[in-house]
SETORDO-373557 format. One record per residue (C-alpha): residue in one letter; x, y, z; residue number from 0. Coordinates in Angstrom, 1 decimal, padded with zeros to 4 digits, always signed. Example, Ala and Ser with C-alpha at 12.3 -4.5 7.8 and 13.67 -1.06 7.14 Angstrom:
REM SETORDO-373557
NODE	a	+012.3	-004.5	+007.8	0
NODE	s	+013.7	-001.1	+007.1	1
REM end
This chain:
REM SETORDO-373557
NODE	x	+058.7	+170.0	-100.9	0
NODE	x	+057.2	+167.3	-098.6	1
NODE	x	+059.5	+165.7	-096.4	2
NODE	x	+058.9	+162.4	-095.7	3
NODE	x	+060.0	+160.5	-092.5	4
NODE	x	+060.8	+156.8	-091.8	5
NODE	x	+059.5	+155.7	-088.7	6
NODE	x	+061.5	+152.4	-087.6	7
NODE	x	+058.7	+150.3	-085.7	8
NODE	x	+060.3	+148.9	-082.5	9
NODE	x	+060.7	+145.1	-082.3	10
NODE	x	+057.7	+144.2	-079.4	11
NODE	x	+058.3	+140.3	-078.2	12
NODE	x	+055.1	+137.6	-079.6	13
NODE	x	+054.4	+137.0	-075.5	14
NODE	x	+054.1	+140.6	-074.6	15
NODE	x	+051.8	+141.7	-077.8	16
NODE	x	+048.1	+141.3	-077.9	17
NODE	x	+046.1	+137.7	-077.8	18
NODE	x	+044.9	+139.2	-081.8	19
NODE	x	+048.0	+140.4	-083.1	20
NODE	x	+049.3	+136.8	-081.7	21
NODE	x	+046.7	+134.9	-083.2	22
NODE	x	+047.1	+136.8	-086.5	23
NODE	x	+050.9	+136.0	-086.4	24
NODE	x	+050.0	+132.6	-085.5	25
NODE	x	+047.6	+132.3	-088.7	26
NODE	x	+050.2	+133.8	-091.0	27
NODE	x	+052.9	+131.0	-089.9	28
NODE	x	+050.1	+127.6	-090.6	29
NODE	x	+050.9	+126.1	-093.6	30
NODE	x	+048.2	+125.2	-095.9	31
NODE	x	+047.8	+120.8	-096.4	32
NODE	x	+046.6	+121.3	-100.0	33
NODE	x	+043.8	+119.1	-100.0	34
NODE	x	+045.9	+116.6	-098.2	35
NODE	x	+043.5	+115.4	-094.9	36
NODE	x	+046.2	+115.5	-092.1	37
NODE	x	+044.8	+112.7	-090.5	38
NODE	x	+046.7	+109.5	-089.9	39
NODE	x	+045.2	+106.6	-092.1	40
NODE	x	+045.8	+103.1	-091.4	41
NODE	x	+045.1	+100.0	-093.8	42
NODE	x	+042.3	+098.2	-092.7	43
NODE	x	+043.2	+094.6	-090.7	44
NODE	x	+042.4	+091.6	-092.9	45
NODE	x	+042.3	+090.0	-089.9	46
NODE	x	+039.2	+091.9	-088.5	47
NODE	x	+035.4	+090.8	-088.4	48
NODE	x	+033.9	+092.5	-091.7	49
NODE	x	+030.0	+092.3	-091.9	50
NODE	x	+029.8	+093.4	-095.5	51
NODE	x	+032.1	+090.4	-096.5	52
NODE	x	+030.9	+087.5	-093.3	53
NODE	x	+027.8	+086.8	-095.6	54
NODE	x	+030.1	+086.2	-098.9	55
NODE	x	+033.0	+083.7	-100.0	56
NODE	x	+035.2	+084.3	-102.7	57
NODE	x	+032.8	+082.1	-105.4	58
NODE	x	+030.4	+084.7	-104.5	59
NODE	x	+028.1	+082.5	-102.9	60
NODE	x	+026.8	+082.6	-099.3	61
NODE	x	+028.8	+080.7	-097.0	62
NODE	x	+026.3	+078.8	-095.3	63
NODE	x	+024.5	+077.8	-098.3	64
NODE	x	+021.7	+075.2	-098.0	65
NODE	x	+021.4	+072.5	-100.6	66
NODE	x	+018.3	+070.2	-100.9	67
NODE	x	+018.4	+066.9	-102.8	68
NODE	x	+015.6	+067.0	-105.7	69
NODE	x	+014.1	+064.2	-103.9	70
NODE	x	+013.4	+067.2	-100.7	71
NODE	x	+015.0	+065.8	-098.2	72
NODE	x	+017.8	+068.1	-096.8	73
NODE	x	+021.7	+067.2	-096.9	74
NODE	x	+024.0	+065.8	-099.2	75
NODE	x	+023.1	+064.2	-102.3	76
NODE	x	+023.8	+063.9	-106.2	77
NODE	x	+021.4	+066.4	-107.4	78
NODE	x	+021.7	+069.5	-105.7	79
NODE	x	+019.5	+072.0	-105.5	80
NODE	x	+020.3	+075.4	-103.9	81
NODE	x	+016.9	+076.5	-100.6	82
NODE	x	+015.2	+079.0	-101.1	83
REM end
């Protein structure tokens, strides 16, 4: 018959064992984000200069539109007609 022996491994503190077997314990203890991006994310500030939006107003026209009369004198008139 084979005897077979049970060899109690001694408790060895994390600061006195090796910089790999720390690292590996290290890697073992990280938790996994699960395709959560742990970085902080703030809503953007309505309040801040856009340049995709400073060209556009709501209407969807540009802001500084220019309007000639039909007469093609620049300004206000009656009959508006958007520059080109």
């Amino acid at each position: 018959m084979r005897e077979v022996f049970l060899v109690k491994h001694k408790f060895i503190p994390l600061e006195k064992q090796s910089k790999r077997k720390q690292r590996a314990y290290h890697e073992t203890q990280r938790k996994d984000w699960g395709g959560f991006s742990p970085v902080t994310r703030n809503p953007a500030n309505p309040k801040a200069y856009d340049r995709k939006k400073s060209g556009q107003s709501k209407s969807g026209r540009p802001d500084s539109a220019c309007y000639m009369s039909r007469d093609g004198r620049a300004g206000v008139g009656i009959d508006k007609v958007p520059c080109k």
